[in-house]
N, C-alpha and C positions, 0 to 999 in steps of 0.2 A: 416187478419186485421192488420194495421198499428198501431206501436205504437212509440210515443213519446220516450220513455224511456223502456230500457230492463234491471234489474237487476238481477243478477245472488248472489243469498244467500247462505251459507253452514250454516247449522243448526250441532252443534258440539256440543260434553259435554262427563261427563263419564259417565259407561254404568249407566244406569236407570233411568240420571234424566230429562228425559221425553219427550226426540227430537220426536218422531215418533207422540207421543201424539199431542206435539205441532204441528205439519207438520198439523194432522189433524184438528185440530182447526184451523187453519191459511186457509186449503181447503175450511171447513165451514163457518166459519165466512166472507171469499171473495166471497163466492155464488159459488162457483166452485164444492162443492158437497153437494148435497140433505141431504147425511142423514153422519154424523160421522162416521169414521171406530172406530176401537177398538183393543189396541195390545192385551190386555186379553181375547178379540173374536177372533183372530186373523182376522181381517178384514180391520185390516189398508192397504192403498191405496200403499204407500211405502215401507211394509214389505211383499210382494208378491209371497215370495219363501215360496216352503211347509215346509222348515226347519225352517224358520226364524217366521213362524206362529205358531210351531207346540212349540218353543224354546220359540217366546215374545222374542226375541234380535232381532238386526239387525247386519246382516254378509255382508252386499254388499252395497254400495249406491245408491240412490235411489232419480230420479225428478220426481219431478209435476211440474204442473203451474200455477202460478193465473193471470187474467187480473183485474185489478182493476182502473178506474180515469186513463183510456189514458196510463196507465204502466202494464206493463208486469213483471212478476215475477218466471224467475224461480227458484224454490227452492231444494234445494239439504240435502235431508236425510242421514247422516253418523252412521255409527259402531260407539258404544260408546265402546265396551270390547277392549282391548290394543294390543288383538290376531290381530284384523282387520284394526289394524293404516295405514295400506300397502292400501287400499280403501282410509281413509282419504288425507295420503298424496297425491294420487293422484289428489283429486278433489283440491286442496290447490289451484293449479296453475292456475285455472279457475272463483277464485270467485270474486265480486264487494267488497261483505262485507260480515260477520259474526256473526252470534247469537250464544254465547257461552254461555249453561244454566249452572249454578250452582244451587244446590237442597239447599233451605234456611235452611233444615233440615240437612243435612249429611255436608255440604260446601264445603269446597275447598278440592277437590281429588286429588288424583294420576295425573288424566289423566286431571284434571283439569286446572294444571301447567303446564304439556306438551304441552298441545294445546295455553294453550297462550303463551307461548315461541314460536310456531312455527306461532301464527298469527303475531306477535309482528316481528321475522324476516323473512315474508314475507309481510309486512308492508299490511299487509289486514283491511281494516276497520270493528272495531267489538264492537257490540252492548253485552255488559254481562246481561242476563237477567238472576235474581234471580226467580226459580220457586220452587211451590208447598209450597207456603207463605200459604194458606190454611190448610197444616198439623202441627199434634202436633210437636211441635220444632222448629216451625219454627223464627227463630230470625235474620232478615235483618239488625240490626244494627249492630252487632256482626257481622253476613258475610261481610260486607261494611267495618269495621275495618281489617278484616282478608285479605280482600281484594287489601286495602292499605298497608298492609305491607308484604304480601308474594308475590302477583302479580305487584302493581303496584298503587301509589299514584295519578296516574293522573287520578281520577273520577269525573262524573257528575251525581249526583243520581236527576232523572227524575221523581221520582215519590213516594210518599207515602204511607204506606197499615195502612189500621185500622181493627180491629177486625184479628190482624193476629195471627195466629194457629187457626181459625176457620170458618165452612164452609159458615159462613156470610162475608166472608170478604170482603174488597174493597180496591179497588186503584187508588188517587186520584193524578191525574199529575199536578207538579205547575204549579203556573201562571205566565206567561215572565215576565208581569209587577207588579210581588210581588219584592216589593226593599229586601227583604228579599233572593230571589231566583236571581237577581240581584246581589247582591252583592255575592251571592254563586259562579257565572259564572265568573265574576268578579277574583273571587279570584284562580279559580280552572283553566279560559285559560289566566290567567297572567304567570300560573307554566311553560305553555307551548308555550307563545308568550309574551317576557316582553317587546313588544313594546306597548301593550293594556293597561299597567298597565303606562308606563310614560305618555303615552295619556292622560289618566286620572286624573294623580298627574299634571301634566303642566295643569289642566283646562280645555281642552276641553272636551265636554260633548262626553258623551259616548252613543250613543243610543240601543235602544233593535233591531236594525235592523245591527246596527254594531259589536253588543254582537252575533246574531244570525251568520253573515257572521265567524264571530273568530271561532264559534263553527263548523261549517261545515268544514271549513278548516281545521281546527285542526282534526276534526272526518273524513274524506276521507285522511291525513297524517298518520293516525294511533298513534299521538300522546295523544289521549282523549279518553276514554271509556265511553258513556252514558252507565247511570246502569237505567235499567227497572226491573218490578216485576211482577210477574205472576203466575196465579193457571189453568198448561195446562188442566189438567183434566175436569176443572168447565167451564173453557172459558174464564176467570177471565183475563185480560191486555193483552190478545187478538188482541182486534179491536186499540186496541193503540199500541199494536209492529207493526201491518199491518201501522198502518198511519206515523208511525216515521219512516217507511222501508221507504215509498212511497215518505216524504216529505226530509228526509235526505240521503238515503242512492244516491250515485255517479253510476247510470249504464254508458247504451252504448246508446249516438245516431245515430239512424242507419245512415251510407253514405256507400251506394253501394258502390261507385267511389273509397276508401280506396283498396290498392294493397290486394288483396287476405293474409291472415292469418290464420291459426287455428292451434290448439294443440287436437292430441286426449288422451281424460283422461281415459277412459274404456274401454272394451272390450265384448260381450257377444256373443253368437253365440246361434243360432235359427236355429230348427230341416229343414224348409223351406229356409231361405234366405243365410243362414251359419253366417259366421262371420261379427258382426255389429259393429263400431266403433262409440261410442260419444263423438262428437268433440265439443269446445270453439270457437267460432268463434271472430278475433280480429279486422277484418276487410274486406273486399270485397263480395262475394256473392259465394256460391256453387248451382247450378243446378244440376236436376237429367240430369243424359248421359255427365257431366262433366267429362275429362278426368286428374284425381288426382297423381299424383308424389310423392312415396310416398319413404323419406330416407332411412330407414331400408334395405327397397326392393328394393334400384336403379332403380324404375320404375314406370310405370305409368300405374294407371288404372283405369276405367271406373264405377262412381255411378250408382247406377241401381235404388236405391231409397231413399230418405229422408223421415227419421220421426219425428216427433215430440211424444216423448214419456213422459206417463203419468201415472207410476206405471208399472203395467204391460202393460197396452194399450196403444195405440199408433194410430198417424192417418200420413197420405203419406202426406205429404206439399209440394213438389215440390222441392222446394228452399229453404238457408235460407241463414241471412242476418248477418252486422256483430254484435254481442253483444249479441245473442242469442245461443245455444246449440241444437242439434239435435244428431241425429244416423245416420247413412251412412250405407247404404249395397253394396257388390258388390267390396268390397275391401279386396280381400281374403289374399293378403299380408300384410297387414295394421299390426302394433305394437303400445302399448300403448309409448306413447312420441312422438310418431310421430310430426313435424310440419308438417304441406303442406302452401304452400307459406312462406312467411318472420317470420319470427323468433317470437314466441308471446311475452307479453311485461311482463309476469310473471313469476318468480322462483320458483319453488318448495323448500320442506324443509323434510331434513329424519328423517321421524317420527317412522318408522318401520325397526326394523332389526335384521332378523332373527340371531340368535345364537344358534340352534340346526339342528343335522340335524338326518333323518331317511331314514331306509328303507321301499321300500312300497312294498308288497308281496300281489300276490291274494289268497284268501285264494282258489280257483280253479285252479292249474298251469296251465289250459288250457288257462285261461284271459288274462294270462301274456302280449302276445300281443295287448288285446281292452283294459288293464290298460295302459299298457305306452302311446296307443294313446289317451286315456282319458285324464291323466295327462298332456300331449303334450296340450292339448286342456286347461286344468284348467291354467296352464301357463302363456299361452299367455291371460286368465284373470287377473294373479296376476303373474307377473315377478319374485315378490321377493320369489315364489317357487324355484326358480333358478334349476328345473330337473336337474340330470344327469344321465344317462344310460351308463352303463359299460355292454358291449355284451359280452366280453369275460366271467365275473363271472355272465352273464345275471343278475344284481342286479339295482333295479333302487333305488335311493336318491332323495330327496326334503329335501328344507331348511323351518322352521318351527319359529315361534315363540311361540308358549306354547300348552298347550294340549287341549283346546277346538276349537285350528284350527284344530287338528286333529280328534277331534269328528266332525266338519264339513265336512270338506274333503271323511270322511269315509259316510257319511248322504248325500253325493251331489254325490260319485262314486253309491251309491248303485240307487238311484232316477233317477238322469238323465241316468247311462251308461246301469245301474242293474250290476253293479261288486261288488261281496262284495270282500272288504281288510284290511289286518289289519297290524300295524307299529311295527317294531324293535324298543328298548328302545331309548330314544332320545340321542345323543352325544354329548358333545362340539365341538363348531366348533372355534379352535384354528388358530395362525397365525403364520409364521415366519417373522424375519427382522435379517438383516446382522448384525454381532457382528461387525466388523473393512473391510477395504479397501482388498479387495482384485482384482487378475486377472483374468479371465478366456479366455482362448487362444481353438481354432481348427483350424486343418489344413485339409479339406477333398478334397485329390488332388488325391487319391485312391481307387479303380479299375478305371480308366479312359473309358470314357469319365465325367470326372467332376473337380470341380476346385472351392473351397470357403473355403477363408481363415477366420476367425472374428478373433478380439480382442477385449475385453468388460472391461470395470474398472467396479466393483459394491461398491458400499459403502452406509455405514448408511443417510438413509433422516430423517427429522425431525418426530415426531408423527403425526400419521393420516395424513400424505402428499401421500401416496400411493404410485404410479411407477413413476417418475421423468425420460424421457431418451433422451438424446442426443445423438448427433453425431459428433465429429471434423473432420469425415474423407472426402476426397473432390471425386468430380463423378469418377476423372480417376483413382483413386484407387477404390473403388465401385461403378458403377453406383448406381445413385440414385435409381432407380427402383428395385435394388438389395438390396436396405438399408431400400427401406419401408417392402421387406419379410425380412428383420433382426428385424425390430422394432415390426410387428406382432410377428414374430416366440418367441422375449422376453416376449413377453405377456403372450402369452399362456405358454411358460415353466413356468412361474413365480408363476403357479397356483397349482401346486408341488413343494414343497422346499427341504431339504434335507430329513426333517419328515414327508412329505409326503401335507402339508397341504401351502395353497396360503401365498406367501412372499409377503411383502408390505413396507412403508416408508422406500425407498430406492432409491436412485440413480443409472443408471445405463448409462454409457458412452458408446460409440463405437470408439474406438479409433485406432484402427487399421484393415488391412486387405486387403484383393484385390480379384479381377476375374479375369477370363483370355477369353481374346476375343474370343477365339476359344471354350477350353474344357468346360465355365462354360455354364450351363445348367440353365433354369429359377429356380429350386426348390433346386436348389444343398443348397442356404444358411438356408432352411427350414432344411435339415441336419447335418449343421455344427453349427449352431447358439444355440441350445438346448445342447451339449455338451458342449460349452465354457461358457454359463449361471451357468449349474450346474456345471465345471471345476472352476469357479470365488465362486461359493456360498460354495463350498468347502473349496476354499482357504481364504473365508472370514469368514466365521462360520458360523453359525445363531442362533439364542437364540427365543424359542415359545414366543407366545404373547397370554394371555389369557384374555375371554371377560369380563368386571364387572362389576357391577350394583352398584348405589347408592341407597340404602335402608333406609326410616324412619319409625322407631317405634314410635309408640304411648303407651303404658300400664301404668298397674299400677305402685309405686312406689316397693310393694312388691317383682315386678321381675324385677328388674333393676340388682342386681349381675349375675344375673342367665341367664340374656339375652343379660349382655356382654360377659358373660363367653363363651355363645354358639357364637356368633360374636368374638370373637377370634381365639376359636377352628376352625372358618372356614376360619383363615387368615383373619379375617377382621381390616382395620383402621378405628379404631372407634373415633368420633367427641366427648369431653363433653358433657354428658345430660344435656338436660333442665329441672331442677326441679321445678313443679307449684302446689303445695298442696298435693294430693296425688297420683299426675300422673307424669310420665317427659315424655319427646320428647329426642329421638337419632340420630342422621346420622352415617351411616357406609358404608365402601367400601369393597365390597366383589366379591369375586370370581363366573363365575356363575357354575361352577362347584362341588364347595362345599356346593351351596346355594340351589339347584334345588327345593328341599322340605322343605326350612323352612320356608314358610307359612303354611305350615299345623302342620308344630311341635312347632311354635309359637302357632300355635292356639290350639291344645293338653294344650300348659302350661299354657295360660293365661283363659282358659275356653273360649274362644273366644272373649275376651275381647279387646284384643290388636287390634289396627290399623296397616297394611305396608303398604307400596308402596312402587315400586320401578321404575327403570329408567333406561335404558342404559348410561354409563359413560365410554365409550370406551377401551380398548385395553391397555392392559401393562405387559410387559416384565415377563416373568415366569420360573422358572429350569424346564430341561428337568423332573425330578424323580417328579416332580409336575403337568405336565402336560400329554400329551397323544400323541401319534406320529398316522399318519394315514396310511392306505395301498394306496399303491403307484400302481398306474393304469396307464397299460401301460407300454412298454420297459424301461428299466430305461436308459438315454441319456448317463451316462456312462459304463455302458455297451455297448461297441462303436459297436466291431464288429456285436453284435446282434441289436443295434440301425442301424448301416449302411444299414445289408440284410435287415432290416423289412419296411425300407425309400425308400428303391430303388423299393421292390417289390410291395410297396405303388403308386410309381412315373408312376410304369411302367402297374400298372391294368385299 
């Protein structure tokens, strides 16, 4: 079936206030399913895995779709816990628009800020629906306030509730031609178009069809936020987020003839077909037995089948077109980021990032082998695992963001692989960057046949700028060809620093050097390049960098000495508190090393009373005796001679 319009939704919030619920209202209420699932049954449509049924969370994201009035709709189910943000950002890149719930009850969360900081710069258009206006507490004038001054002043409240905190309630949506709700629109896309508001004052009339066009535009810019209300559970503003999607929200209309596009955003892999890619389509048409090019892999290869997936089920569609979403089988190379044809016309935003890392051990040494290829396999679903396997101490590592991915991880080896395993305590995972300019120089013209000279400048780059590198030096002193295995071979050394752990905001030059048309050898500057790296990081210094979080307290005022005093003990920069009767509010910069557990030792002192959240706030400079050095894997590059035999006997197997 053809459809006019295809939009693609992400349903987002923190965890529990009530996406999955909503997904399923939204199935119901379009005629797309019979009868309601339920996450407390576990029978919701998009909560499919036996963990994610068995838990009531969602850990993986998750479409359906609805056809409604000539549109298409698919909708996209996210992870609300903070573990799984690595899911969310991924779907970021793919969507039209956005329903961001906030619970009228609890209000603006942790992850509630996050996520509109990250629709906000990925300029996604997003609908804020206030839910669960039905329970006790619930107070939408107070969140609308809170709303405008922690997130964002530029709102449009769409709609009214009466009898709210109770389960009679209703919600009644203005009327265009209330002068009243007029001159609301009026005032709220003047903030954001002050050409509608001189319109106005100059006399000309303003009509409710020219109020209506400001407000679209403004709302597919991402500069306007319509605020809707809703009670998922009851059904309650329902049929009216479906018709405000239908009537406002900016999809795709289909044109074949558009250059082929897509972006893949997931990954899963099935016991039958193997690895399944779900792709964004941004433009052209993909057919099954289409032969696909895919980056990662420098190649090309052949779809064997499209689905169009719906929860767990799924049905074969042939083709699909541009604006719509599917799965791809038959693309055994296939990585999530993938483009296939031109470039999509969306950015992503990093909303997850791991800052621990572990080890993973079976608890049978005989698995050892079907873990690492399990892992190998979880991976290429979620990247930000970032594996690594060191053969020589046979120890495998993954990167983590807190401890209920690891109660997952450990709940998806034992189900899908049947491996049980269990994790070493979590680490910091620290940086280095250069203290001052220094050189690093190799000469490797020794046992011959070989011949690769480098010279490297490294020096400090700005914060969060990562590996900066150039080149001054011209072909006939290195071929070029010679200079892209020097600019890899920096990469990868750069992943070990003097302490063992990955260097970053830094510059790194190539400023000197040469081959020799006879003795050098293609790999010879894979040998010499790793020695002048860490010959220059030596000569330069390097000082850790360790990761930090920005944390807000909520408590009473009772523990306010008590809870900077523990914010200091942990090195933290602590903000003046806010004092409001007999609570305050704090900000502090903390280390996440020091911090690992004070949630739970806040919650010991305040009875549970206290609110945190926190946040990744990046990276900053730390003493060696404060942080933590790592083991170093692998020949150490200065150790030449042993570095030399182990490169050549590498070159020559």
């Amino acid at each position: 079936m053809e459809h006019e319009k295809i939009i693609n939704i992400g349903i987002v919030a923190h965890v529990d206030a009530g996406k999955t619920t909503l997904t399923e209202q939204l199935l119901y209420r379009s005629g797309s399913l019979r009868k309601k699932g339920s996450v407390d049954e576990g029978t919701a449509k998009t909560d499919w895995l036996s963990i994610e049924r068995t838990r009531g969370i969602s850990v993986k994201s998750s479409s359906v779709r609805i056809e409604k009035e000539n549109c298409a709709i698919n909708i996209i189910d996210t992870p609300g816990h903070v573990d799984f943000n690595g899911e969310v950002e991924r779907c970021l890149s793919i969507l039209d628009c956005a329903v961001l719930l906030i619970s009228a009850v609890e209000g603006i969360q942790a992850q509630t800020e996050l996520l509109y900081e990250a629709l906000c710069q990925t300029k996604i258009p997003t609908i804020l629906l206030l839910n669960k206006i039905d329970r006790a507490g619930s107070n939408v004038a107070q969140l609308m306030q809170a709303i405008q001054s922690q997130l964002t002043p530029s709102i449009l409240p769409f709609q009214t509730v009466q009898q709210e905190g109770e389960k009679n309630c209703t919600i009644q949506t203005k009327n265009s031609k209330d002068p009243a709700f007029f001159e609301e629109c009026m005032l709220a896309l003047s903030e954001v178009d002050p050409t509608l508001l001189e319109t106005y004052l100059s006399g000309v009339p303003v009509s409710g069809e020219m109020i209506e066009e400001k407000f679209k535009s403004a709302f597919h810019q991402a500069t306007i936020f319509p605020v809707l209300c809703s009670s998922a559970s009851l059904g309650i503003g329902v049929d009216e987020l479906l018709a405000f999607l239908i009537k406002y929200a900016e999809g795709t209309v289909c044109t074949k003839s558009d250059p082929l596009s897509a972006i893949v955003y997931k990954i899963e892999h099935d016991k039958t077909m193997g690895k399944i890619a779900h792709v964004r389509m941004f433009g052209g048409t993909i057919k099954n037995r289409d032969s696909l090019y895919l980056p990662s892999a420098e190649k090309s290869e052949k779809v064997t089948q499209i689905r169009r997936v719906f929860g767990e089920k799924f049905t074969d569609i042939g083709e699909v077109h541009a604006g719509d979403i599917a799965a791809l089988c038959g693309l055994s190379s296939v990585q999530i980021g993938d483009v296939i044809g031109e470039s999509g016309k969306r950015s992503g935003y990093p909303l997850a990032v791991p800052l621990l890392k572990v080890q993973v051990l079976p608890d049978d040494k005989k698995d050892q082998t079907a873990l690492l290829s399990a892992l190998r396999e979880l991976c290429e679903e979620d990247p930000l695992l970032a594996l690594e396997y060191h053969s020589d101490e046979q120890e495998i590592q993954i990167k983590i963001t807190g401890q209920i991915q690891l109660e997952i991880i450990t709940a998806l080896l034992l189900e899908r692989y049947q491996i049980g395993a269990h994790f070493s305590d979590p680490s910091v995972i620290y940086k280095e960057t250069p203290l001052k300019m220094g050189i690093g120089f190799d000469a490797y013209t020794m046992p011959k046949p070989c011949w690769a000279v480098v010279r490297l400048q490294i020096e400090p780059g700005l914060p969060e700028s990562g590996l900066a590198y150039s080149s001054v030096v011209p072909n006939n002193a290195i071929f070029f060809r010679y200079q892209n295995h020097i600019k890899t071979s920096v990469q990868d050394t750069l992943k070990q620093g003097l302490y063992g752990w990955e260097v970053t905001d830094l510059k790194v030059t190539l400023i000197g050097g040469e081959h020799h048309t006879v003795h050098t050898h293609p790999m010879d500057f894979f040998v010499a390049t790793p020695t002048a790296v860490m010959d220059g990081l030596q000569n330069a210094g390097t000082t850790l960098l360790e990761p930090i979080i920005t944390v807000r307290i909520s408590a009473q005022k009772e523990f306010l000495s008590k809870i900077i005093g523990d914010l200091v003990q942990m090195r933290g920069e602590v903000d003046s508190p806010v004092i409001q009767g007999d609570t305050f509010k704090l900000e502090a910069n903390l280390p996440v090393a020091t911090s690992l557990d004070y949630p739970v030792k806040l919650a010991i002192l305040t009875s549970g009373r206290a609110l945190i959240s926190t946040r990744f706030a990046g990276y900053q400079a730390c003493p060696l005796h404060l942080g933590s050095t790592a083991k170093r894997r692998g020949v150490h590059p200065l150790d030449r001679a042993k570095w030399i035999l182990t490169k050549r006997n590498a070159m020559q197997e």
